[in-house]
Every structure is written in C-alpha cells, then in structure tokens.
C-alpha positions in Angstrom: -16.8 32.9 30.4 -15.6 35.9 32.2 -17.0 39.3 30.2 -15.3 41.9 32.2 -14.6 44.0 28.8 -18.2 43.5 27.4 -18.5 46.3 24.7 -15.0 47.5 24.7 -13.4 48.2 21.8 -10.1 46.6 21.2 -7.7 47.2 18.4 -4.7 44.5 17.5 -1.7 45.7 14.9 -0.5 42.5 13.4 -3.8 40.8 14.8 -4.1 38.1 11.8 -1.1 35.9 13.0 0.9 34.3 16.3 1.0 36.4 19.1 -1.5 39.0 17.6 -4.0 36.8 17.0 -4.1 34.9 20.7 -3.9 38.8 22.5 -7.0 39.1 19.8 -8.9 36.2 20.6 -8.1 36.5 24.4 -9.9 39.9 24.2 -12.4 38.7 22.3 -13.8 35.6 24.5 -13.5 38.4 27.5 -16.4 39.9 25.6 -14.3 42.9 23.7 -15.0 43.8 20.5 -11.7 43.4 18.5 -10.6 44.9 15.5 -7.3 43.1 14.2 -5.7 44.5 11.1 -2.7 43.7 9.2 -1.4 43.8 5.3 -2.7 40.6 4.1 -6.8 40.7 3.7 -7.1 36.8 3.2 -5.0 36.2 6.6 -7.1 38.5 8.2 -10.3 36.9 7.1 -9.4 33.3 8.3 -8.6 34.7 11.7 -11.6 36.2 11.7 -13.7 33.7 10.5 -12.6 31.2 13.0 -13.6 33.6 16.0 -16.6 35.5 17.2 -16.2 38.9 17.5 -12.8 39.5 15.7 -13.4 42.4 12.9 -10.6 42.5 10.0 -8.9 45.7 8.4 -6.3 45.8 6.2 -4.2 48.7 7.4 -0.3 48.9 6.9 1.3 49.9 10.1 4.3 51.6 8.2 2.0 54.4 6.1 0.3 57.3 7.8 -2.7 57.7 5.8 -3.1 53.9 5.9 -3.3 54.0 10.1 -4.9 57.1 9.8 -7.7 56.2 7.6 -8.3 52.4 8.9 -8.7 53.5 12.8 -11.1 56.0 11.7 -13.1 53.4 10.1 -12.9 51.3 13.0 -13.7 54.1 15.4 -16.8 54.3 13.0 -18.3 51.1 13.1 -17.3 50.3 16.9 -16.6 53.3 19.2 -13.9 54.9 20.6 -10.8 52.4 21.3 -10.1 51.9 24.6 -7.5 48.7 24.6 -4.8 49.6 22.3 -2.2 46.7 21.2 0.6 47.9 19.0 2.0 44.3 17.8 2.7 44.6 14.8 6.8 44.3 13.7 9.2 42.4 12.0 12.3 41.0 13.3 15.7 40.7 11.1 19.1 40.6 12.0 21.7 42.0 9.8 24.8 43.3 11.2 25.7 47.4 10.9 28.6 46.9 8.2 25.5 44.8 6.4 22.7 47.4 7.1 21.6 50.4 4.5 19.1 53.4 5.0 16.4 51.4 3.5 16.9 48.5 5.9 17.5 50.7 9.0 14.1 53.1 7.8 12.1 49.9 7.1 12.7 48.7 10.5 11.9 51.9 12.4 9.1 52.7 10.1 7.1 49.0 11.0 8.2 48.3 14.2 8.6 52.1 16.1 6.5 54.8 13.8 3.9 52.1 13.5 3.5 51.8 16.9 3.4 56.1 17.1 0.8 56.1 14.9 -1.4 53.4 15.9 -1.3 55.0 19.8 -1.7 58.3 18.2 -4.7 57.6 16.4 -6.3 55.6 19.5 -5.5 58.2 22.4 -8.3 60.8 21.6 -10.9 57.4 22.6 -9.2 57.0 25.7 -9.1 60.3 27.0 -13.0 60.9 25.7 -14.2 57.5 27.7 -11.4 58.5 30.7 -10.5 54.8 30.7 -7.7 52.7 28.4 -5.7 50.3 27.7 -2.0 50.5 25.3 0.2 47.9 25.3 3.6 47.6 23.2 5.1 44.6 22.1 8.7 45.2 22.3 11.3 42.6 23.1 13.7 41.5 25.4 16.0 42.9 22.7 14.1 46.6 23.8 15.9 45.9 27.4 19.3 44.7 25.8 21.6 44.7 22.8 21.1 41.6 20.2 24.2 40.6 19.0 23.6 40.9 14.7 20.6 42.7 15.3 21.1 46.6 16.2 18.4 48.0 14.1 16.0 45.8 15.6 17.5 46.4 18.7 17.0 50.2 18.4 13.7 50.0 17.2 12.6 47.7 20.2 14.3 50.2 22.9 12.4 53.0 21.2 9.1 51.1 21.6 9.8 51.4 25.6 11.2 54.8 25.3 7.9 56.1 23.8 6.1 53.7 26.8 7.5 55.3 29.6 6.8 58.9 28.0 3.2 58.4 27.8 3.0 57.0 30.9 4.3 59.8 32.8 2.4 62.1 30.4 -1.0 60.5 31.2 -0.5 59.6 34.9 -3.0 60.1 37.6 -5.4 59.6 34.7 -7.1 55.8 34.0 -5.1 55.4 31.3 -2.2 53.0 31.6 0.7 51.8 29.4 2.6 49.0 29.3 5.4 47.0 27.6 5.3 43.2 26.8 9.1 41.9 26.4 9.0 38.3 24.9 12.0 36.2 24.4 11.6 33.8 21.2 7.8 33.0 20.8 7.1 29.8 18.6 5.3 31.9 15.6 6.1 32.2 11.9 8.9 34.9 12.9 11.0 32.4 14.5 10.3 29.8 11.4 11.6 32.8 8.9 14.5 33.5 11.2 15.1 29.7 11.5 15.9 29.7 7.6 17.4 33.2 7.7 20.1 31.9 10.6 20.1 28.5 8.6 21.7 30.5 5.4 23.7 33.1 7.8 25.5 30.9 9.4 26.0 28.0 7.4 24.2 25.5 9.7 20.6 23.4 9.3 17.6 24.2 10.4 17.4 22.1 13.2 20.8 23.6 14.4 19.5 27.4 13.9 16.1 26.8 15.9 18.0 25.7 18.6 20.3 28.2 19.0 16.8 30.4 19.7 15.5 27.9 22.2 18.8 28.3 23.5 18.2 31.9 24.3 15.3 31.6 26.2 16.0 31.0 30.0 14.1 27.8 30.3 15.5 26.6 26.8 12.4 26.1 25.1 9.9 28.4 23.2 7.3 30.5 24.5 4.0 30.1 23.6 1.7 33.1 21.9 -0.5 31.8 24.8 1.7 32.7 27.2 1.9 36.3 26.1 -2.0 36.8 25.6 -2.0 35.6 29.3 0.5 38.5 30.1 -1.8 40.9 28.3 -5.2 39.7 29.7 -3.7 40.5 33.6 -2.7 44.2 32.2 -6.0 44.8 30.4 -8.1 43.5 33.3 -9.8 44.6 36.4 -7.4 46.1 39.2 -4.6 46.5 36.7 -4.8 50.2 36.8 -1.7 50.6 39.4 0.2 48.6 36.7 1.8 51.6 34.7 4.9 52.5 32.8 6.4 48.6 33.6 8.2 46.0 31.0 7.2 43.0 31.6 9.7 40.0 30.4 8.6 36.9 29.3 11.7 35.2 29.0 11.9 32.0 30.9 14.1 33.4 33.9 16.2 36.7 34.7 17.5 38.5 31.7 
C-alpha cells in the first residue's frame, strides 16, 4: 500500500456517497487522514464505518456558519487541511421559463458558494504548512452549455471561474488547484435524474438512462472509480506543475 500522504489531512464535501466517497477512500488507503462531511449523519456514519481512517461531520455546504464551524472542528481534531475536495452539489435540470429565485439561489448556494466556502475555510492550512491540495468537481457542463439545465450550467462554469482565480493568485507557491469535469457518473444523481427525465419527458426509465449513457463519448457510464483515479494523480507526488487545468472525464473529446 503506497502511503505517500501519511498524516495529511484531507477534507471531502459530499464525502458520504458516489464519487465523494471513492475520492475519500482513495485518500484514505494513501494513508490521509480524511474528514468527509455531508447533511445526512447516518450516511456519513456507514461510510465511515466501512473504512479506516474516514472521520464524519455533518456540515451543510450551503450555510456559512455550518462550513465555518465544522472545518474548525476538523482543523481541531486533525491539523491544518492540506487536500481540499469541494464535491459536494446537486444536479437538476429545469429550463429558464421553469426556473424561480429560489431554484436559481439553491443551485448557486450548494454547488458554487459551497465550494467558496469550503476553500475559504481550508486555505489558511495550506498557506501555514506551504503545501496543498484543492480540487473542484465541476462538470463537463462547467466547459459547455446543458441543454435544460442553465442554472446548473452556470453554477458549474463558476466553479472553474473561481479555479483558475486561485490559481493564478497562489502561483509560484506549492499550492495547486484543479478542476475535475465528469460526464454522467453511475451514482444516485444519475438514478434521481433517471426518474426526473423519466417524468419530464414522458419516456421510461430504461429510455431516460440511456439518453445519459448516450452523452458520454464512449456511451456508457463512468465509474466514481474512475474519477478518484483522476484525483489521486493530482493530489500525488510530482503533481505540483499540474495547476489551474480542467481535466474531462468524459469518454472522448468534448
């Protein structure tokens, strides 16, 4: 077992389910201590009790005090984060002649102020240890529009906007910061958008999954696997010239 991030402090938004929880185990069998959080305690708990080393904390992404207050505990009990994983989101279409302000705010609040906040509340561990380690999950809808989707799409382009900014901010500097940009992933998200699609459109279930296999390049699912391999090359050793960069996990060209 390679232990290249033996007594590192990791922290996982959204770390309790799919691709979350592999980027969390992944660091965790690398020999990182791992602090996951998410909204639901009991999810948290089963992740954590079916892996060494992965520490749960209820902390809602979306509420200041919340990320605020639960990093500070974490800091606490584990030291200064140094790998940074802002994963947590939700994905739902709805069309702009469909959308209201509380849809539109719900979105950016989870999925783009969540991801502030988070990195916010991590940075001042970086910069103390000189060394780190932030990673946004965005989407290949952050590098193009989604048809039905353009507060998701929004939110997912801000994720890489506030990337790039921090990258430039931080360069020369051993702190790096990247973008992962998945295509469908086979997680719960894609089984709630399954039935979501399902009732949109007026088709079965079998008929909406496929049109989201469809949109992956190599027309089929990609694994949470697949992205926790993506994320252990940019947290690893020699990965410090890797800065600033999507990286698209797609199936072929977008």
């Amino acid at each position: 077992m390679t232990t290249d991030l033996e007594g590192r402090h990791a922290l996982v938004t959204g770390g309790g389910t799919g691709i979350g929880l592999a980027i969390a185990q992944m660091l965790a069998s690398r020999g990182a201590k791992v602090t996951i959080t998410g909204r639901r305690g009991d999810v948290l708990d089963n992740a954590a009790a079916g892996t060494p080393g992965l520490h749960p904390l209820v902390m809602d992404v979306a509420q200041e005090a919340s990320v605020v207050q639960g990093i500070a505990e974490a800091i606490a009990a584990r030291g200064p984060v140094t790998i940074c994983v802002a994963n947590a989101g939700i994905a739902e279409g709805k069309s702009m002649g469909k959308m209201d302000m509380a849809f539109w705010r719900n979105m950016m609040a989870i999925n783009l102020d969540g991801a502030y906040l988070t990195v916010r509340e991590c940075l001042g561990g970086m910069l103390a240890e000189g060394w780190g380690r932030t990673i946004f999950m965005s989407s290949i809808a952050g590098l193009k529009g989604l048809k039905g989707a353009p507060a998701y799409t929004a939110s997912k382009h801000g994720m890489i906007g506030l990337m790039r900014g921090l990258s430039e901010e931080y360069m020369g500097s051993e702190l790096t910061f990247n973008a992962i940009c998945p295509g469908y992933v086979d997680t719960d998200i894609v089984a709630r958008n399954t039935e979501s699609i399902s009732a949109r459109a007026g088709i079965d279930a079998e008929q909406a999954r496929a049109m989201m296999v469809k949109s992956n390049r190599h027309k089929r699912l990609i694994t949470p696997a697949e992205v926790a391999a993506a994320a252990e090359w940019l947290v690893g050793p020699n990965s410090g010239s890797v800065n600033g960069q999507t990286l698209e996990i797609a199936g072929g060209q977008m």
